[in-house]
C-alpha positions, 0 to 999 in steps of 0.5 A: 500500500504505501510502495503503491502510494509513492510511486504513483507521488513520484510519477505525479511529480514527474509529469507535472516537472515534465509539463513545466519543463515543456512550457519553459522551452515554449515560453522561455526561462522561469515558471510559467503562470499558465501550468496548473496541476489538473484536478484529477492529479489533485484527487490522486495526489491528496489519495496516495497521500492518505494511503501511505499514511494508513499503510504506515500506520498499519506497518508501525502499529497493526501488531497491537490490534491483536494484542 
């Protein structure tokens, strides 16, 4: 669960550096102000962040439920 949740941050990351990436060639240098992060990958980012924290969670502590 939390391996699953940090790859899918990582390629969240990679995508959106990609898509500044590509922007910064067409417009030139620095942050361009039309890149935004769809709403979707916001969902998805805001999910894989829940998941890795109740995979933690679970990985540190899911022994004393049963104690």
């Amino acid at each position: 669960m939390v391996f699953a949740a940090v790859t899918v941050e990582f390629r969240l990351a990679g995508i959106l550096q990609k898509s500044i990436s590509d922007a910064n060639t067409v417009a030139g240098l620095g942050i361009p102000a039309g890149v935004s992060v769809p709403k979707a990958n916001k969902i998805l980012a805001i999910t894989a962040h829940l998941f890795a924290l109740t995979g933690t969670l679970i990985w540190a502590y899911g022994d004393l439920f049963y104690v």
